[in-house]
N, C-alpha and C positions, 0 to 999 in steps of 0.2 A: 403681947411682949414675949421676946424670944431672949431667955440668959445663952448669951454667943458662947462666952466662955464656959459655959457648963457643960452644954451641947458637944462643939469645939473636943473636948477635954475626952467625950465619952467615949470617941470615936478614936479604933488604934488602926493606922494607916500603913502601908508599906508599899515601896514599888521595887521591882526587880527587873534585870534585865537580861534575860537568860534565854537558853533554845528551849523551844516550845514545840514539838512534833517536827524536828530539823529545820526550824527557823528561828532567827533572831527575833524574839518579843519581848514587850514590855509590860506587864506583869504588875498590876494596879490592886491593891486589897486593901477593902476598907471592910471593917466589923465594930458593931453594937449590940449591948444586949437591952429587950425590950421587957418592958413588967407586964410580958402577957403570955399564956400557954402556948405552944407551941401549934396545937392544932388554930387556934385565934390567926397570930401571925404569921401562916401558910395561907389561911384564908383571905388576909390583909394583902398579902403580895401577890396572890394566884387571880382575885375573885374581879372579874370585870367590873362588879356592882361597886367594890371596896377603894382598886385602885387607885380612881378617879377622886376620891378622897383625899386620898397624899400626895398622889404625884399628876398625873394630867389623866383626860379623857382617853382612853384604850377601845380599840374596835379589834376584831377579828375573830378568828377559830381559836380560844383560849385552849388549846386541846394539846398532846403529843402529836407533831407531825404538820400542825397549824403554823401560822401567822397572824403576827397580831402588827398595829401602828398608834402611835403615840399620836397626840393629836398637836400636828407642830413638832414632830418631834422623831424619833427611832422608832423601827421598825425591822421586824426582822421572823426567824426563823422558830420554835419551839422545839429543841433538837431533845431534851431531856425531860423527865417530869416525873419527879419519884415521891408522893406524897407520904406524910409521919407516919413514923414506922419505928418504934423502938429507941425514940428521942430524936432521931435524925429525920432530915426533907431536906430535897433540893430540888432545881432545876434548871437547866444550860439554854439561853438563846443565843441567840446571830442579831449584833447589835451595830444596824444602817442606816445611814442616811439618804442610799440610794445611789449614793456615786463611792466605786470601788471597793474593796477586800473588807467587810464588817468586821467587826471583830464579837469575840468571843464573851460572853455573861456569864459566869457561875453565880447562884448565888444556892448558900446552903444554912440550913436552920439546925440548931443543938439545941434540944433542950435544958436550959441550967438545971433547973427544979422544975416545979410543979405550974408554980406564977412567974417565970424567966423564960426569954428563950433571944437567944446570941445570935445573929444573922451576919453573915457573910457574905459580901460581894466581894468578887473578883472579874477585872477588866482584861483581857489579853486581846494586845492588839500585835500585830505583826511588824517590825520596823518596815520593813517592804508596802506595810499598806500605810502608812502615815506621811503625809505629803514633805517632799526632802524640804529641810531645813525648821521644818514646825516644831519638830522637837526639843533642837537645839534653843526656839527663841522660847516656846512656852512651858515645855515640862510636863511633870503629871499633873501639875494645877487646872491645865485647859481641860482635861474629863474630869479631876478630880473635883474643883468646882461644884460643879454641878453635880456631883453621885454625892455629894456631903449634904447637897439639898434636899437632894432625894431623901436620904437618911433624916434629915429635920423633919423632911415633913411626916413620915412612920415615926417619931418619937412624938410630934402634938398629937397628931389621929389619935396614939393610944394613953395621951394625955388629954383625949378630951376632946380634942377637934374630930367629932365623927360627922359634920357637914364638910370638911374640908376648905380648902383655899380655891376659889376660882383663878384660872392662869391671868385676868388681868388684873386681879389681888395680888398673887405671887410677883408679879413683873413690880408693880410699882412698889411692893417691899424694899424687891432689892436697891431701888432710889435710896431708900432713906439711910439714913448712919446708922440705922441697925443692921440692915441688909449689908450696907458696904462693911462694917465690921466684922460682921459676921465670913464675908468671902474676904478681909483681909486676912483674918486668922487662918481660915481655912488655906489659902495661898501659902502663909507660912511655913502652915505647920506640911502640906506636898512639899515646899522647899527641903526643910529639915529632913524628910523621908527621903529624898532626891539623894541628899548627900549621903546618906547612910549607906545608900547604892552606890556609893563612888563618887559623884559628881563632886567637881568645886565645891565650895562654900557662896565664892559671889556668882557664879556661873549660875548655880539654881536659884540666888536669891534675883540674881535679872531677872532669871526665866518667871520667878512668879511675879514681880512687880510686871510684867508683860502682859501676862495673863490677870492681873488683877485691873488691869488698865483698861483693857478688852472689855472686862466683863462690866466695866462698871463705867464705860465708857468716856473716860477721862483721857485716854487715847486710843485714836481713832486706827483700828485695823493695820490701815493705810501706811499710818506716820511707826510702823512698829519694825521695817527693815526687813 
């Protein structure tokens, strides 16, 4: 059993939309903090053995300078990789599907104290590499969806889940009315973040019921305009 609302709640989200190295990007940040050392939760994110735990099966040169691929899923580049050090870690990949401009992954570790440690991602994608008019219909729900999952699944692992979810566990979750609750809040609360950057009020609240639609298959791609 997943508390949606707790989860939900833990997690402070932002998106921006501003120039990124003289380009228009969009600018996706979500962070949590986790009840585990910070050397642990470097480990939990970095370690091919661990990943596969919270998020999917990983292949590749986990290394600086490597490639790694999501199983079903992203793939890309390991441009950064600076392990703890004085309460801080982080690491930058190039995050693809294989068709067009990837976009960019920070993610970086604070140490709170001793048994805490705060994780940061950050998404930057390029308006120029996001297919015209996607943005308009979905928002930051259509990545953010999914990177809030990610984030659930690093909060059971270090609550316990250290066999993990198999991906066609994870899939038929998101069936149930726990799963769709859970991505309706989540859609929400990118709407609410959307506006804060500016947007409308109904303009972002479309964009997520769009994306919430998509994801949970109650409308069909196709029928989404």
């Amino acid at each position: 059993m997943v508390d949606v609302n707790a989860q939900i709640d833990a997690v402070t989200r932002s998106i921006e939309t501003k120039e990124v190295d003289d380009a228009l990007a969009y600018v996706q940040t979500l962070a949590q903090t986790y009840p585990s050392p910070i050397d642990d939760v470097w480990d939990a994110v970095t370690s091919a053995e661990r990943i596969p735990r919270w998020f999917l099966p990983v292949s590749g040169d986990l290394r600086l300078g490597g490639n790694y691929q999501f199983e079903g899923n992203a793939g890309g580049e390991i441009r950064r990789c600076d392990p703890p050090n004085g309460g801080q870690a982080g690491y930058t990949v190039t995050w693809g599907m294989g068709m067009g401009e990837p976009a960019i992954v920070n993610v970086r570790l604070v140490a709170v104290d001793a048994s805490s440690t705060r994780l940061e991602l950050e998404n930057v994608a390029t308006a120029a590499s996001v297919p015209e008019g996607f943005w308009e219909q979905f928002g930051p729900s259509a990545t953010g969806i999914g990177w809030d999952q990610g984030l659930l699944g690093l909060a059971l692992h270090f609550a316990g889940g250290a066999d993990g979810i198999a991906p066609e566990e994870a899939a038929a979750w998101v069936a149930t009315d726990e799963g769709k609750s859970f991505m309706r809040r989540s859609a929400d609360a990118w709407a609410a973040a959307q506006q804060h950057d500016g947007t409308a009020a109904d303009v972002a609240k479309a964009a997520a019921d769009r994306t919430y639609g998509m994801y949970t298959g109650e409308v069909p791609p196709t029928d989404m305009g």
